[in-house]
C-alpha positions in Angstrom: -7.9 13.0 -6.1 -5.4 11.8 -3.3 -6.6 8.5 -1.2 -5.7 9.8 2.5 -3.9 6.5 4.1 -5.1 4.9 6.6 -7.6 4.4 4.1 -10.9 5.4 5.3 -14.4 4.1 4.6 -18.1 3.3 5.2 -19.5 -0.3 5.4 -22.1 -2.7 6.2 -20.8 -6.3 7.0 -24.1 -7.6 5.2 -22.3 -5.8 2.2 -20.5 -8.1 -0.7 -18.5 -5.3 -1.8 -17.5 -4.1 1.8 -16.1 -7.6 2.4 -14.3 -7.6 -0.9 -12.7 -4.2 -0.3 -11.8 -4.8 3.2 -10.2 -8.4 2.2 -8.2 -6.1 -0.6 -7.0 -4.3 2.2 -5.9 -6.5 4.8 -4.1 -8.6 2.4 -2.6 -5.5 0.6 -2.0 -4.8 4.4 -3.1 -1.2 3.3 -3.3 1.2 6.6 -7.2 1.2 6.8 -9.9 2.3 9.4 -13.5 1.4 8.7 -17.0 3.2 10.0 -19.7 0.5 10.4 -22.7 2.3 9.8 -25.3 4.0 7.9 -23.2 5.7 4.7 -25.4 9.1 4.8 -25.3 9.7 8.3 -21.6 9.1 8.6 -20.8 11.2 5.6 -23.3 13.9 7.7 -21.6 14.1 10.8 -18.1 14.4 9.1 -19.7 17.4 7.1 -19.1 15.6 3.5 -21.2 15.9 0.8 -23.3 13.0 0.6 -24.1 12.0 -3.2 -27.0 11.3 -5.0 -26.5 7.6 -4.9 -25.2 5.5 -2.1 -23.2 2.4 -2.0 -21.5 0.2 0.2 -18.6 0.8 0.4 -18.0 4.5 0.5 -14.2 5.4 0.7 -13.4 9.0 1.5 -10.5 10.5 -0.8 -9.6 14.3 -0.9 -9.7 16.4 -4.0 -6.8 18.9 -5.4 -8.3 21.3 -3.0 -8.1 19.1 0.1 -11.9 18.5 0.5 -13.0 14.9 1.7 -15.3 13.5 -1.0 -17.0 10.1 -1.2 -16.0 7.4 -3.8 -17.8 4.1 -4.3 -16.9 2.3 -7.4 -14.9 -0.7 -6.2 -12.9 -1.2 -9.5 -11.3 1.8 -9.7 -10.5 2.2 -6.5 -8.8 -1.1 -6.6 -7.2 0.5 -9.2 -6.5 3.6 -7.8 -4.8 1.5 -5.0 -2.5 -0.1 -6.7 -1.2 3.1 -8.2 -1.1 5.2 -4.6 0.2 1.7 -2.8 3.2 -0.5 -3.4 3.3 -4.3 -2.7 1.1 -7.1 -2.8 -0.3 -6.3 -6.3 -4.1 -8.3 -7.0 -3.3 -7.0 -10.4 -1.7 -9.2 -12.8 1.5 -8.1 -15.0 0.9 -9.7 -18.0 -1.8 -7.9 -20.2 -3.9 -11.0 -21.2 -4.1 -12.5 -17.6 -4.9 -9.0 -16.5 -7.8 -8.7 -19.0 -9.1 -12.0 -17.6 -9.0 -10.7 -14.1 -10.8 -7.9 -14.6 -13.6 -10.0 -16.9 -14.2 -12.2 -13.7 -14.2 -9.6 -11.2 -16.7 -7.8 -13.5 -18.8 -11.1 -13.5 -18.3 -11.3 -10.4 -19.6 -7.7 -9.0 -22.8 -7.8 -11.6 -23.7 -11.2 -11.7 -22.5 -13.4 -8.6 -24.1 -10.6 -6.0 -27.6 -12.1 -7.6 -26.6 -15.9 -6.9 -25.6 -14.4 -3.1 -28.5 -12.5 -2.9 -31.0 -15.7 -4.1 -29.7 -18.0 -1.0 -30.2 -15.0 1.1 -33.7 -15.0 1.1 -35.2 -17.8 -0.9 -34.4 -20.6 1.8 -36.9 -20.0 4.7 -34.4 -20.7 7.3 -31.8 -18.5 5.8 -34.1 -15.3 5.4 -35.5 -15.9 8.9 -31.5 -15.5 9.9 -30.9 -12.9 7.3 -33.8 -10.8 8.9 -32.3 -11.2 12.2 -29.2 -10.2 11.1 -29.5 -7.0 8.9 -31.5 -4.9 11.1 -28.5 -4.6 14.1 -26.1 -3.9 11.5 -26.3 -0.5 12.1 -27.7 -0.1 15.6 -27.2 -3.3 17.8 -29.0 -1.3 20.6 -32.6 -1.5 18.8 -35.1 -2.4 21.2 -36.8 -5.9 20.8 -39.9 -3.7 19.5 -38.1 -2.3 16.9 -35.8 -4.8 16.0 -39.1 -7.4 15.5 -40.8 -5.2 13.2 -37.6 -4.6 11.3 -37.0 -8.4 10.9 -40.7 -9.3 10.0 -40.1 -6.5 7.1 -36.8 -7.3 6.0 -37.8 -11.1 6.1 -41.1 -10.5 3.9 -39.1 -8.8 1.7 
């Protein structure tokens, strides 16, 4: 599989692992272009196979055959990066500092989403903004009907 530059992808700016993937790219100052939106209605309209499970983000590489195809897992494809892209390594040389890097970042992805996730919704206050936030992350035209019955769901939740 070949990753097309600019890079594209799918992302949510409520996502962790959007903003960590777009930080990689600006400060790798990779060539990127990013579709804010829902991941299986983008994929739809560009006629790519959506897969079984969705995640945020979805990068869109092409196979041997030229087909676009949807990729999710952010380690590898930080991986994958540095191999297609020179400069600006976030990969360190040497092999024990590099083992430590990917221990944190592993910790990081599994385990520090749940602290994020916790002070996103168990403070009153900051699920009340949370609820008014998510719901126009994909459609900032909702009308107030909508958008109230998505925040009084979202904020239950």
């Amino acid at each position: 599989m070949t990753i097309p530059l600019p890079v594209e992808l799918i992302g949510s700016p409520g996502s962790p692992y959007t903003r960590k993937m777009l930080a990689l790219l600006r400060y790798r100052r990779i060539p990127h272009h990013i579709i804010w939106g829902d991941v299986t209605a983008q994929l739809q309209q560009r006629g790519i196979e959506v897969p079984k499970l969705v995640f945020l983000p979805t990068f869109i590489y092409e196979d041997s055959a030229g087909k676009r195809v949807p990729r999710s897992d952010s380690t590898p494809i930080i991986r994958e990066l540095e191999q297609a892209v020179s400069g600006r390594s976030v990969l360190p040389a040497d092999p024990a500092l590099a083992f430590i890097d990917y221990l944190l970042e592993d910790f990081a992805d599994e385990w520090c989403t749940k602290y994020m996730f916790h002070y996103r919704w168990y403070f009153d206050e900051d699920a009340d903004n949370a609820g008014s936030l998510l719901p126009i992350y994909h459609d900032v035209t909702l009308p107030t009907e909508s958008w109230n019955q998505f925040k009084s769901t979202f904020t239950r939740r």
